[in-house]
FIDO-185533 format. One line per 4 residues: number of its first residue (from 1); their letters; for each residue x, y, z negated of N, C-alpha, C. Coordinates in steps of 0.001 Angstrom, whole numbers, plus 500000, padded with zeros to 6 digits. Last residue first. Layout:
BEGIN
NUM> a> X:Y:Z:X:Y:Z:X:Y:Z | ...
! end
This chain:
BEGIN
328> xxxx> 555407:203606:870625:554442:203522:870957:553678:202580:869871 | 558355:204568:870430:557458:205185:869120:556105:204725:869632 | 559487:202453:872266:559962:202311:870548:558871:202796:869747 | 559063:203974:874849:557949:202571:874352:558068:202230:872835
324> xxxx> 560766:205624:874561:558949:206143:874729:558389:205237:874104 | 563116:205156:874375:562632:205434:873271:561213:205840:873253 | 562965:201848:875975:563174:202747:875708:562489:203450:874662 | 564353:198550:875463:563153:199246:875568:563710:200415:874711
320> xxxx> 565579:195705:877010:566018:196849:876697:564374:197595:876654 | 565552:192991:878196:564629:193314:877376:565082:194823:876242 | 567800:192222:879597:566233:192456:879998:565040:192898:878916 | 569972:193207:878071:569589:193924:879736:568114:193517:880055
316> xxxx> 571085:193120:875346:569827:191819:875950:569815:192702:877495 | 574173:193066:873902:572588:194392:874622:572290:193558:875180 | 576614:193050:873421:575426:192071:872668:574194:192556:873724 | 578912:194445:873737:578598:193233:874200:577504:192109:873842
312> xxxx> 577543:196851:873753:578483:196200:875237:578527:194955:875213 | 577288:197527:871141:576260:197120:872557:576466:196618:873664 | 579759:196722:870492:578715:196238:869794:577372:196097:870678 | 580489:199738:871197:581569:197933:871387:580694:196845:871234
308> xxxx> 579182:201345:870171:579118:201477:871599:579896:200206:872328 | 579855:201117:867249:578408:201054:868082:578077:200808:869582 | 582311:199688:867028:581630:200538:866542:580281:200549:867233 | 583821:197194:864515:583893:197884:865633:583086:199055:865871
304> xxxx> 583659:196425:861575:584991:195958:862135:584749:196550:863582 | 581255:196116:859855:581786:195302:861106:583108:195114:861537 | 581539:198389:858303:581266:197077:857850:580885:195582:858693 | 583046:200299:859163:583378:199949:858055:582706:198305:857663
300> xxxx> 581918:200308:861541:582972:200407:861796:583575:199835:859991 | 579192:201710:860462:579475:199980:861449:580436:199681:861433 | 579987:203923:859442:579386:203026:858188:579674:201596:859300 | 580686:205705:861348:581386:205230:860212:581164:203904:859518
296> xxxx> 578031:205549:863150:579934:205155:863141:580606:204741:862433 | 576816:207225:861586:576463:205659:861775:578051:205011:862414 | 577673:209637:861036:577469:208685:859616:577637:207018:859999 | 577669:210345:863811:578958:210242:863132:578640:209130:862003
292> xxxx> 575176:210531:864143:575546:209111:864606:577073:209075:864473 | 572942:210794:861577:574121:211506:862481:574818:210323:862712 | 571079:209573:859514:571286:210761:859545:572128:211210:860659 | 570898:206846:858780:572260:207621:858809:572150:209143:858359
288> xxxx> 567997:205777:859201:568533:206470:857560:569779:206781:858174 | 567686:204392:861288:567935:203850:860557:568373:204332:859107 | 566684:206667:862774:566059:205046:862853:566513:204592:861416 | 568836:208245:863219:567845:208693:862538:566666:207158:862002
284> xxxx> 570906:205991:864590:570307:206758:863258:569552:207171:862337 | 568739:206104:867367:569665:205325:866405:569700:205368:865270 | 569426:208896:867875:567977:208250:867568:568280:207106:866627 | 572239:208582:868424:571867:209877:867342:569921:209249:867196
280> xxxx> 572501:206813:870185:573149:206877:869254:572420:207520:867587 | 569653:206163:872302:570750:206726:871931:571308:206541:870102 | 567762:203032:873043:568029:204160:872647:569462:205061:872234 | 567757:200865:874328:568203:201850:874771:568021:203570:874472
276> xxxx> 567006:197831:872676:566871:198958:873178:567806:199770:873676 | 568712:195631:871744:567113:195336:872215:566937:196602:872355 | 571140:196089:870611:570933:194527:871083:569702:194832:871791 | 570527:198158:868670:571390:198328:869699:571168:196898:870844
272> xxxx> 568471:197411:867258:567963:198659:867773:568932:198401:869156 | 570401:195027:865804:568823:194625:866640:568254:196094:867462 | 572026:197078:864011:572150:196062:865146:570917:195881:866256 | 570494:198671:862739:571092:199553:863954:571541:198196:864881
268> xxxx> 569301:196639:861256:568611:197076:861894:569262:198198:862750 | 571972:196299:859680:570975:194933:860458:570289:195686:861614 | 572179:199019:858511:573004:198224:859484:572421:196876:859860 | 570159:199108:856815:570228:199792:857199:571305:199486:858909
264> xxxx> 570770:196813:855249:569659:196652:855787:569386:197455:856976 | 572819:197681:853654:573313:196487:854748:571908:196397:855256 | 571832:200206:852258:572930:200280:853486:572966:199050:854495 | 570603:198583:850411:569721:199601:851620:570297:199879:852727
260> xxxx> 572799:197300:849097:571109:196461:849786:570524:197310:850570 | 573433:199591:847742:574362:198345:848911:573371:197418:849559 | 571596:200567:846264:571956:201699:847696:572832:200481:848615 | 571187:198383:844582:569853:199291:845462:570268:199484:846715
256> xxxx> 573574:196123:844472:572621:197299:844145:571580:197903:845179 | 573276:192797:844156:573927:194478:844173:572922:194831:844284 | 571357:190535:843291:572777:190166:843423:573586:191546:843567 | 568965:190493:843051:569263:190644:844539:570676:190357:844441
252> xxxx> 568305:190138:840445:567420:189972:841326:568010:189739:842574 | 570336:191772:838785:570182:190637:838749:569109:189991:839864 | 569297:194455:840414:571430:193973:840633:570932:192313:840065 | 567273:194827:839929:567636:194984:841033:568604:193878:840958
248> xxxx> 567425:195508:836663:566726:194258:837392:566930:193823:839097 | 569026:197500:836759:569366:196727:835924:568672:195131:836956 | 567724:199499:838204:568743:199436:838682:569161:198263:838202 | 565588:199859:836565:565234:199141:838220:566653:199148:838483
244> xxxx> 566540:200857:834026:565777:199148:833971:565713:198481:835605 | 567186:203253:835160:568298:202170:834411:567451:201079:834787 | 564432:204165:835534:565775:204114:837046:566815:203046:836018 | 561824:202175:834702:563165:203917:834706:563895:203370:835819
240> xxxx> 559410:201788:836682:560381:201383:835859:560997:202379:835605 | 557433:201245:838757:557044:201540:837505:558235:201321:836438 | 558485:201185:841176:558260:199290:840442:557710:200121:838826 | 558553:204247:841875:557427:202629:842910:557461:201307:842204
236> xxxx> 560367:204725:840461:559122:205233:840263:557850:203905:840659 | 562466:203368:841731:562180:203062:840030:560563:203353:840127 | 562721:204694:844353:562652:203640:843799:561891:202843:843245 | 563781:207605:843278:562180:207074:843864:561782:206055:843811
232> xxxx> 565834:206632:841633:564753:207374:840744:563092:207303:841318 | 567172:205817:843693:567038:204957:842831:565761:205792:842209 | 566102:207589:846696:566683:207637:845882:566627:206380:844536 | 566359:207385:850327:565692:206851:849109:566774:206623:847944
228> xxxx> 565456:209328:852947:566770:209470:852122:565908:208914:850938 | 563993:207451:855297:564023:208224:854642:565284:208107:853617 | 564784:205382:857844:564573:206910:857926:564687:207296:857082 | 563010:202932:856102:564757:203643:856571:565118:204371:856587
224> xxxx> 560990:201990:855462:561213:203847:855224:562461:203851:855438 | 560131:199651:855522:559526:200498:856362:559775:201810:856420 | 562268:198821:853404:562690:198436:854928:561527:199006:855649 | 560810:199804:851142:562509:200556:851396:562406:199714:852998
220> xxxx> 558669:198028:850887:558206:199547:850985:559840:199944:851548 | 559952:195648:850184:559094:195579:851783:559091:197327:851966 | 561280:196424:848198:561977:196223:848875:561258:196297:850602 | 558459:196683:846558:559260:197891:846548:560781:197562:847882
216> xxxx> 557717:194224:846428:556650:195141:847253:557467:196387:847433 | 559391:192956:844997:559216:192318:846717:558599:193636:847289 | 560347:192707:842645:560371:193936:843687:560428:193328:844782 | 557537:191202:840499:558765:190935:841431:558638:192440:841935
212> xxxx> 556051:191256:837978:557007:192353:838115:557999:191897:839048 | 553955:189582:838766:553471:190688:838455:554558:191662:838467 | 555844:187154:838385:555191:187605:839995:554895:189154:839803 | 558824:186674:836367:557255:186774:836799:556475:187663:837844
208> xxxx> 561237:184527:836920:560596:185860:837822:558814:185923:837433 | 562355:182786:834508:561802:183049:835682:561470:184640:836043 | 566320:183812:834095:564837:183348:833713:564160:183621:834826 | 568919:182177:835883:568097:182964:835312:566739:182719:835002
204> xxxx> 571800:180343:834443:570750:180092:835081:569401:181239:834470 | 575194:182341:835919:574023:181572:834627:572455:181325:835441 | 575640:182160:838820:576488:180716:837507:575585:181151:836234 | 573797:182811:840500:574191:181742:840419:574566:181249:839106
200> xxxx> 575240:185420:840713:573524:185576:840237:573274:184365:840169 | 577594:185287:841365:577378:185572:839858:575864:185648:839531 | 577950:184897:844537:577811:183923:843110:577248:184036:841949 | 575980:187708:845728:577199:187140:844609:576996:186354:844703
196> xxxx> 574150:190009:847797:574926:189563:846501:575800:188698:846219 | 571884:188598:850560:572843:189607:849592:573082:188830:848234 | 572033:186738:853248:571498:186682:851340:572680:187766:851111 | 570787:186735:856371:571722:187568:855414:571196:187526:854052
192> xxxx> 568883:185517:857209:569641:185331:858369:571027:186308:857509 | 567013:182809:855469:567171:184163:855630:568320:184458:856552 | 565855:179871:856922:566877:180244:856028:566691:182127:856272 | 565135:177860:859111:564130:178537:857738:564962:179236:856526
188> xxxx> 566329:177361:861336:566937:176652:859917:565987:176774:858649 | 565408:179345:863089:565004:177395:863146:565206:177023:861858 | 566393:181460:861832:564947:181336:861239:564257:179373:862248 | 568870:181422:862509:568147:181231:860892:567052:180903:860786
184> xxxx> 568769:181906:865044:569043:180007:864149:568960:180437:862894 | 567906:184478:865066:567081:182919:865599:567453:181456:864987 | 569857:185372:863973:568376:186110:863098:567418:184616:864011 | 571979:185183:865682:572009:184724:864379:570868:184583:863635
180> xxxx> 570938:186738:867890:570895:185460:867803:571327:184663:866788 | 571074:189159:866867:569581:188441:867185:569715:187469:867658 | 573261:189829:866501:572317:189822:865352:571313:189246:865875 | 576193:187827:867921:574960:189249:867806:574105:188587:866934
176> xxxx> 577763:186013:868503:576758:186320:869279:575781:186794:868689 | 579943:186874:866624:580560:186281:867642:579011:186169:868862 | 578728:187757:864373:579741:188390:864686:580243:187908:866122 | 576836:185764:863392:577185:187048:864055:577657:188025:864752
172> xxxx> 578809:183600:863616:577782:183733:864293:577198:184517:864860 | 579909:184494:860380:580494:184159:862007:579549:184380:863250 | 577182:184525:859670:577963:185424:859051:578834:185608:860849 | 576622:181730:859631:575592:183046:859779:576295:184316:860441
168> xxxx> 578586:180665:858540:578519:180106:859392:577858:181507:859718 | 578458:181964:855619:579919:182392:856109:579118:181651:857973 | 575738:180720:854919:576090:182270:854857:577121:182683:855503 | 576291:178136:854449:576191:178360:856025:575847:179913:855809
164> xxxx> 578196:177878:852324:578982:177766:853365:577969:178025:854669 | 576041:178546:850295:576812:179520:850622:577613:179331:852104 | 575721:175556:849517:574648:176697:850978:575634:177563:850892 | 578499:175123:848752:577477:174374:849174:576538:175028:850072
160> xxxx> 580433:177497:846934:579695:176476:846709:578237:176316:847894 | 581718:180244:849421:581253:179416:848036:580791:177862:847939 | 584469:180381:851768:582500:180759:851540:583123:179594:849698 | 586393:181832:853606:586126:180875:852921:585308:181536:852456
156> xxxx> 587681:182492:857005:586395:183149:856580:586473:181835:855420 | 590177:184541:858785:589641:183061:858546:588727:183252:857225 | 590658:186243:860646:590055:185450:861632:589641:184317:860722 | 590682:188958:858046:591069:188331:859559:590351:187611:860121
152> xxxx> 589367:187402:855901:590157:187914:856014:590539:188048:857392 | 585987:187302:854624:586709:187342:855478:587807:187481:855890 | 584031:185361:852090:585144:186533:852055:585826:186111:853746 | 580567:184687:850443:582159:184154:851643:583435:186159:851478
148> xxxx> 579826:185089:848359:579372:184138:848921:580302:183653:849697 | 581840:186436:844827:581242:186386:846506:580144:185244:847075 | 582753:185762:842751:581641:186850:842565:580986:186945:844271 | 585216:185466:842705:584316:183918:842145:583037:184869:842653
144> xxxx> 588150:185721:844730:587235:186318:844356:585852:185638:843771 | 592007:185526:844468:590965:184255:844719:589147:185644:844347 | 593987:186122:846039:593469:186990:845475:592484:186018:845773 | 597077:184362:845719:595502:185155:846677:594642:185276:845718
140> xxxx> 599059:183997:844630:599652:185187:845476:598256:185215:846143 | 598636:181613:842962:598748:183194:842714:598655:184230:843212 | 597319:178861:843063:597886:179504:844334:597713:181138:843642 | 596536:177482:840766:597266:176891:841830:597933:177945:842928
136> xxxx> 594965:179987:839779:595905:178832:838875:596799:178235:839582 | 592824:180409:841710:593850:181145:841203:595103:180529:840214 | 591649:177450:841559:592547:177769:842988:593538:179204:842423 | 590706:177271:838895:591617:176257:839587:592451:177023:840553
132> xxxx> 588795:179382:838882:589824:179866:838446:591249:178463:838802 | 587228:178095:841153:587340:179613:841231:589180:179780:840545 | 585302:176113:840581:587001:175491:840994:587720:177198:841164 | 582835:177103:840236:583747:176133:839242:585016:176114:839075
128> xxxx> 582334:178954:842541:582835:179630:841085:583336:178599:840250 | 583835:177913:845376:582855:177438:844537:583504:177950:843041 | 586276:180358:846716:585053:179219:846950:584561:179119:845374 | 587724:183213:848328:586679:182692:847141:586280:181304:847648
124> xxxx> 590171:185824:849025:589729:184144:849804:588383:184220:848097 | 592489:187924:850361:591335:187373:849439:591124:186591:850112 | 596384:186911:851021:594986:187495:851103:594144:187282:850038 | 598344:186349:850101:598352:187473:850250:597189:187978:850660
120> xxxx> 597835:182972:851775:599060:183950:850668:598902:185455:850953 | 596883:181750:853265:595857:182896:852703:596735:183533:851430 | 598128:180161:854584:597843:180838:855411:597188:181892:854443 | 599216:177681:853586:600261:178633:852836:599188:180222:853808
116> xxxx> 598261:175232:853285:598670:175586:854086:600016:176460:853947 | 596047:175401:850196:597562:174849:850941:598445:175042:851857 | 594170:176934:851767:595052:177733:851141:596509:176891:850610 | 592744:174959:853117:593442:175998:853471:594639:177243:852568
112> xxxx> 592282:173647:850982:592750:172820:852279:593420:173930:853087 | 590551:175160:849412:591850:174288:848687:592726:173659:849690 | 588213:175260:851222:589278:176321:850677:590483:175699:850341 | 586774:173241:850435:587541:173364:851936:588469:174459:851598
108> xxxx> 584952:173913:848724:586474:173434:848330:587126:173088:848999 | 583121:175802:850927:583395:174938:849459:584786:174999:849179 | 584005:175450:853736:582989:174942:853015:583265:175071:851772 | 586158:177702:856106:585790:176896:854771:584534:176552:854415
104> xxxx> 587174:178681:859097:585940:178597:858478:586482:177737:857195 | 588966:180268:861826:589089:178773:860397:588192:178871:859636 | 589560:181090:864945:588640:181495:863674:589063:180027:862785 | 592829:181693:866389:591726:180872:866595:590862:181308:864675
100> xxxx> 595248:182460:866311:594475:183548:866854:593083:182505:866617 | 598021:181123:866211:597290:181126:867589:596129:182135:867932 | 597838:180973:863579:598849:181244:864213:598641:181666:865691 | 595493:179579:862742:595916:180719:862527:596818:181227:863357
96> xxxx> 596001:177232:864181:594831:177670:864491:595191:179052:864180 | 598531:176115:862372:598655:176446:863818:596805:177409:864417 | 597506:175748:860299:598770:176638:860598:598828:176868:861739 | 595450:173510:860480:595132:174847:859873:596718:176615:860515
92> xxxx> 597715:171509:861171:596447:171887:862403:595569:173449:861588 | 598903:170967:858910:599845:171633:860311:598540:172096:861006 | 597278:170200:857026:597714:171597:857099:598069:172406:858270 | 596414:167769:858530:595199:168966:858434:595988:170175:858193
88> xxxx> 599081:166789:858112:598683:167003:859253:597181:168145:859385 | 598927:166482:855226:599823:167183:855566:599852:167291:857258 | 596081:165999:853256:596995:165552:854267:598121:166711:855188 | 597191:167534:850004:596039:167508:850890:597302:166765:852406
84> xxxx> 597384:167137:846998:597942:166468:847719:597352:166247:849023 | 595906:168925:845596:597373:169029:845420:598342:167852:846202 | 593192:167443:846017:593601:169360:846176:594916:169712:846227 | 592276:164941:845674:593136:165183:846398:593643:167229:847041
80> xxxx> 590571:165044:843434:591902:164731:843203:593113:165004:844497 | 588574:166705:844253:589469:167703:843710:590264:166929:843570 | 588123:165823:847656:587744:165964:846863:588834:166269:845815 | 587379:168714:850366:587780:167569:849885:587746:167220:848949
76> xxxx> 584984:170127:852570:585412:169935:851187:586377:168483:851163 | 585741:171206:855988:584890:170955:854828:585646:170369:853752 | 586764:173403:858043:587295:173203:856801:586366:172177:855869 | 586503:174859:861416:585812:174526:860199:586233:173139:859590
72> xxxx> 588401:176384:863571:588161:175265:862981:587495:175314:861567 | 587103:177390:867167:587178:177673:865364:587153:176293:864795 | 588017:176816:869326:588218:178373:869315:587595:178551:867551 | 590669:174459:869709:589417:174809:869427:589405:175955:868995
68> xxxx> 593009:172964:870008:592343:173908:871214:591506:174478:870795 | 593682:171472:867839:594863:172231:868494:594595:173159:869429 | 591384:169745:867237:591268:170911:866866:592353:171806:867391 | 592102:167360:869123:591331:168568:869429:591095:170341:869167
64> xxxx> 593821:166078:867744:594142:166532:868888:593236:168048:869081 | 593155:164336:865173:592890:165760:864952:593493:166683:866369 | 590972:162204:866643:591812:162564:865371:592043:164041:865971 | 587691:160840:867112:588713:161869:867491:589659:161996:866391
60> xxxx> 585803:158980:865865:586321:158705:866953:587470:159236:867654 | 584299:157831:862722:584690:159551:864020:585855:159136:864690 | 581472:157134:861471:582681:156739:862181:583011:157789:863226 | 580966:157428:857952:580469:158126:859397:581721:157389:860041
56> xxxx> 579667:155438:855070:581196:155949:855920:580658:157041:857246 | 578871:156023:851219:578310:155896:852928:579596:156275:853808 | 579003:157098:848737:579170:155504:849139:578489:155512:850345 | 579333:160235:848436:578209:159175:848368:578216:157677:848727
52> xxxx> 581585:160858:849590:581545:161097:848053:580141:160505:847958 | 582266:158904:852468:582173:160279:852222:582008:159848:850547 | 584964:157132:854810:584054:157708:853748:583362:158853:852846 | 585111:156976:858220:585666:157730:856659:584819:157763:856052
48> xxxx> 586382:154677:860425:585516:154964:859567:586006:155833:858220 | 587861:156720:862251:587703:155542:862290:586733:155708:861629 | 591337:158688:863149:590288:157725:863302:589709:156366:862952 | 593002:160042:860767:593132:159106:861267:591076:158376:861670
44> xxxx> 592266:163104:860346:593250:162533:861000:593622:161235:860996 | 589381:164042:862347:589779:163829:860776:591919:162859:861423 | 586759:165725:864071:587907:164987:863857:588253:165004:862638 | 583317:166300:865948:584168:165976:864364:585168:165087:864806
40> xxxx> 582892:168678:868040:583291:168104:867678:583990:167510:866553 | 581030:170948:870147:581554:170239:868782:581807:169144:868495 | 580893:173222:872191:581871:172030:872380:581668:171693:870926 | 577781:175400:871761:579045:174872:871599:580105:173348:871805
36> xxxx> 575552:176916:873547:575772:175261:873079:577187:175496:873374 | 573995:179715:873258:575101:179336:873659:575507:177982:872882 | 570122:180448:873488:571545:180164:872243:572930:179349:872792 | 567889:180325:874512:569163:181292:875007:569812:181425:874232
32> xxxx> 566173:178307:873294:566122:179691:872696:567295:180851:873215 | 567526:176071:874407:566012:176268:875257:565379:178009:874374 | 569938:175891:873405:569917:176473:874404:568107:176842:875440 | 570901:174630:871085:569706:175440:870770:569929:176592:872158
28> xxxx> 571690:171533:869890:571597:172259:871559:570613:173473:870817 | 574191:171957:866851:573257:171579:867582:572564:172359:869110 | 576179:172331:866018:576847:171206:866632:574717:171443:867505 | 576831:174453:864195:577439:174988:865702:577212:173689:866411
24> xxxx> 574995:174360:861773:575473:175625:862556:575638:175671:863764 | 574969:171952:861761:573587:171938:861728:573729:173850:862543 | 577451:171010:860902:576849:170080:862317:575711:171181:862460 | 577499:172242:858643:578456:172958:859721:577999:172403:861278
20> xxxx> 576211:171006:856905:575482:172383:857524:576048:172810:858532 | 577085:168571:857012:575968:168414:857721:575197:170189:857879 | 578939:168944:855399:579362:168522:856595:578175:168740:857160 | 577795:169689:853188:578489:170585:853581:578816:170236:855129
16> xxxx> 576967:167146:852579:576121:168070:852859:576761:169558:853282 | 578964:165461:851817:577682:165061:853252:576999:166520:853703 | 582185:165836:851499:580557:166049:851059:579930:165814:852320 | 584687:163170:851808:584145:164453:852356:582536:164710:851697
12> xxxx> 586444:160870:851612:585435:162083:850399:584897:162988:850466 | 588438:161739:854042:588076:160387:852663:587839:161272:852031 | 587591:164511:856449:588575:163449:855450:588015:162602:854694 | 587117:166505:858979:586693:165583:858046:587607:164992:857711
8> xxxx> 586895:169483:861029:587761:168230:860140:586713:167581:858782 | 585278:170150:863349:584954:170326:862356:585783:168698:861687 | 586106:172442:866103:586480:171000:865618:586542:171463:864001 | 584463:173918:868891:584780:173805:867299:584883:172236:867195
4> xxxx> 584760:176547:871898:584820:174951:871292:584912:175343:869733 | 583502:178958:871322:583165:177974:872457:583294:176495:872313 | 583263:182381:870770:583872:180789:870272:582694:179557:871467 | 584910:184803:872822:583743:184172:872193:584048:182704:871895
! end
C-alpha cells in the first residue's frame, strides 16, 4: 500500500495541477478513516521555484526523497523545456520504475516521463494538444489522445488538467478501495469515476437541453442492475431509436451504453464486496453478471484481481451486512 509520495516540481510548473496532486494525497483526511500519506514536494534544486503564473513556492527537499517513495507524481513542465527535461528527474523516474514504486503524470508531466525512456513500448496519453507532439517525439509509445488516464503497469499518465485527479481517483482506488476513493471524491465534490474520453472535450459541444438530458434514463439503468438492459430498452425510456440513443449517449457520456453499464456494474460489486457479506453468486446477481464466473471475469479484466483478493483486502469487518439485512 502507498504510504509515502514525492510530488516533483520544477521552473514552470502549473499551479493547478500541482495543487490537485497536494489536494489527492497531501491532505489529513484521517477524521473520515482515510490513511494520511508521507507527502512531500521535491524538485531538484532546492529553493524557490517558480511556477507559469509569476508566483515562486519555496521547497525545501531536493529530489532524495523521491528515491523511497511508494509513488512518484510527475507534474507538468513547460513545453520549451520537453526536449530538455532535467536529467536528475529522469534518473529519479528510472529508478522508481525500476524498483516497483507507482509514477503518476499530470498533463504534460508525461513528456517527463516518457523521456526517461520508461514508457517505450507502452500506452501512455496526456493533454489532446500536445497528443500528437509526444507521438512525434517518442514513436515507440503508443501515445492515446481519446483517454483520461492510461495505466501501464505501475505507471499511470492522465490528460489535460482535471483529468490528472481522475488518474489520482483512479490510483486511490486501487490502492484503498472503492469506498474510500467514493469519500475523497465526494470532500472534493467531484464524481468518484468520469466515464469516457478526451474526445468529448476537444470540440466544444452544444448545449444540453434539460427536456432531452439522459439523466432520468441513466438514474433508471443504476436501479436495475440486475436486469439484462438492452440499448433498444434503453432508447425506448429517452423516447429515441436505438441509433439516435446510442448516438447521443456516446457524445453525452463519452462510451457507450453497455461500457457505462458494465463499469457501473463493477463499482457496485466493489462497495457490495467492501460493505457486505454477501456471497459471490448474490453478488452478481446484484449486479447484472448473472454467475459469479461472469463476475470473475469481468473484475479480473478490469481490475487486474478478482473478487475474493479484493475483499481481503478492502472488506470494512465492522460494517459487513448480511444478505437478510441487504433485502431489508
Amino acid at each position: 500500500m502507498i504510504r509515502t509520495v514525492a510530488c516533483i516540481v520544477q521552473s514552470g510548473f502549473a499551479p493547478f495541477e500541482f495543487g490537485l496532486a497536494c489536494e489527492a494525497f497531501g491532505l489529513d483526511r484521517s477524521d473520515e478513516d482515510i490513511p494520511n500519506f508521507d507527502f512531500r514536494i521535491v524538485t531538484p534544486d532546492p529553493g524557490a521555484v517558480p511556477s507559469n503564473l509569476a508566483f515562486s513556492i519555496n521547497v525545501d527537499e531536493d529530489l532524495a526523497f523521491a528515491d523511497e517513495a511508494d509513488l512518484v507524481v510527475v507534474t507538468p513542465i513547460p513545453r520549451e523545456a520537453w526536449d530538455d527535461v532535467d536529467p536528475r528527474a529522469l534518473d529519479v523516474v528510472r529508478r522508481a520504475v525500476e524498483r516497483g514504486a507507482w509514477v503518476l503524470t499530470v498533463c504534460s508531466g508525461a513528456f517527463v516521463v516518457a523521456a526517461s525512456g520508461v514508457l517505450s513500448g507502452r500506452r501512455a496519453t496526456t493533454h489532446w494538444r500536445y497528443a500528437e507532439t509526444m507521438a512525434r517525439m517518442y514513436p515507440d509509445i503508443e501515445v492515446d489522445p481519446n483517454v483520461l488516464y492510461v495505466q501501464s503497469d505501475r505507471i499511470i499518465t492522465s490528460a489535460g488538467t482535471a483529468a490528472g485527479l481522475d488518474a489520482c481517483l483512479h490510483l486511490l482506488r486501487i490502492e484503498l478501495g472503492a469506498e474510500a476513493a467514493n469519500t475523497i471524491a465526494r470532500r472534493m465534490v467531484v464524481p468518484p469515476q468520469r466515464d469516457g474520453g478526451q474526445a468529448q472535450f476537444i470540440a466544444t459541444p452544444l448545449p444540453v437541453s434539460t427536456s432531452l438530458s439522459l439523466t432520468p434514463v441513466t438514474d433508471w439503468m443504476l436501479e436495475n442492475l440486475r436486469r439484462d438492459l438492452s440499448v433498444d430498452q434503453l432508447a425506448a425510456r429517452a423516447h429515441m431509436s436505438p441509433r439516435t440513443f446510442a448516438r447521443r449517449f456516446k457524445a453525452d457520456y463519452g462510451t457507450t451504453p453497455a461500457a457505462w453499464l458494465g463499469r457501473q456494474r463493477i463499482l457496485h460489486a466493489q462497495r457490495l464486496l467492501e460493505q457486505t457479506d454477501l456471497g459471490l453468486d448474490a453478488i452478481a446477481y446484484e449486479c447484472g453478471f448473472g454467475s459469479a464466473a461472469v463476475l470473475r471475469q469481468n473484475f479480473s479484466r478490469v481490475l487486474g484481481t478478482t473478487p475474493t483478493a479484493y475483499r481481503a483486502r478492502f472488506a470494512c469487518a465492522d460494517d459487513l451486512v448480511g444478505a437478510g439485512e441487504m433485502a431489508s
